[in-house]
N, C-alpha and C positions, 0 to 999 in steps of 0.2 A: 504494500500500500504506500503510495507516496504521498508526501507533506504537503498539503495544502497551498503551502505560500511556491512549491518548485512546480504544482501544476499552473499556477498562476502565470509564474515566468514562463513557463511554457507555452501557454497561451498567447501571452504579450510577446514571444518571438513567432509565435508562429501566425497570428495579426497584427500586423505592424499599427493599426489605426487604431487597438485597446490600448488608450492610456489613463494615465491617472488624473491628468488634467482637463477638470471640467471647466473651465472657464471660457473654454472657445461656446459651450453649449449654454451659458448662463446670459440670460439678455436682461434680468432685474438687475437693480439699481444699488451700487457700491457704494454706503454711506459713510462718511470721513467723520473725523475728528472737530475739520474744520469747518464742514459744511454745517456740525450742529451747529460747533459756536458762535457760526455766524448766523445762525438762524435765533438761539437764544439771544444774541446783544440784537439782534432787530426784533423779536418778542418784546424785551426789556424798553427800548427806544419808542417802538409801538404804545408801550402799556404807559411808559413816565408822560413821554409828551400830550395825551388827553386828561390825564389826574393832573398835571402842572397846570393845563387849561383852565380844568375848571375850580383845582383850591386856589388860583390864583386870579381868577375870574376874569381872566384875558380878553374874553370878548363878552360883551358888553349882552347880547340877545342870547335868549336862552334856546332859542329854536336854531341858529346858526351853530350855536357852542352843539348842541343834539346832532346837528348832521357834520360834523367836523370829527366831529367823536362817532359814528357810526362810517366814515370816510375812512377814521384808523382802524377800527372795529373790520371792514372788509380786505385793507392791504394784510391786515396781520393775519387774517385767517388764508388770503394768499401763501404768507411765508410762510406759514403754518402746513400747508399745504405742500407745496415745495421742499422744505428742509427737513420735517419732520415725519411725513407719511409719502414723500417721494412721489407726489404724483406728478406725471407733465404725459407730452404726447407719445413718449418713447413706453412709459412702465405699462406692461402686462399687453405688450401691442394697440396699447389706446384705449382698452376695454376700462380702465380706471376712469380717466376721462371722460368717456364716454357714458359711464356709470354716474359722475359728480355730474355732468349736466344735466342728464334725466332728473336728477335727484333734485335739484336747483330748480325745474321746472315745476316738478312735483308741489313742490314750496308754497311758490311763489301761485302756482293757484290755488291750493288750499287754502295760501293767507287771504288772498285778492279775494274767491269765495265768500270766505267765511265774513270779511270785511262785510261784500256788498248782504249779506245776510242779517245779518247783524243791525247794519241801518237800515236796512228796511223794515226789522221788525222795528225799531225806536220809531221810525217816521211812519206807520200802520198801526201800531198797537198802543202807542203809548196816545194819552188826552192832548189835545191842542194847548189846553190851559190849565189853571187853576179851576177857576168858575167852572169848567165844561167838570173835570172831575166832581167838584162837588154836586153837581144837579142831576151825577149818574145813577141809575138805580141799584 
């Protein structure tokens, strides 16, 4: 009976194209060191620069200060994206991608729905006034 590991050599002389190096066959995404930390200090920069905004009451409306802060709220979820679950057009052949925009769409009528639902029950169901509620039976 032979050993294991000399039918192995065996094998790999006698197919040149069995080897141990899988990396020609690996197409996911090789995450660094650097690429976290850069993705953390852009977190970090994300996350200080709207809390400086608004403990320091930078801008003056509060509906501007709301979308300036929801402006950083969307790039970080970018780099968030990017640096930390690696997605872009190349991972899993685009099916990632492909997956986040479905899912974004998803969303975004849910919310738009549920919105337009919502006011129309206020603008249907709720009384015009005062007066009209009290005179109801």
């Amino acid at each position: 009976m032979s050993h294991p590991s000399s039918a192995r050599a065996e094998a790999v002389e006698a197919h040149p194209a069995v080897h141990d190096d899988h990396a020609h066959d690996d197409l996911g995404y090789h995450a660094s060191v650097k690429g976290y930390v850069i993705g953390f200090v852009l977190s970090v920069v994300l996350t200080a620069i709207p809390f400086w905004l608004v403990m320091g009451k930078v801008i003056a409306s509060p509906q501007v200060t709301a979308f300036v802060i929801l402006a950083f709220a969307a790039v970080q979820m970018v780099v968030h994206m990017v640096y930390f679950l690696h997605m872009d057009a190349k991972a899993e052949g685009g099916w990632s991608l492909l997956a986040l925009g479905f899912t974004v769409i998803l969303v975004v009528i849910l919310l738009a729905g549920s919105i337009w639902v919502m006011y129309h029950l206020n603008t249907n169901m709720m009384p015009p006034d005062a007066h009209t509620l009290r005179n109801m039976p």
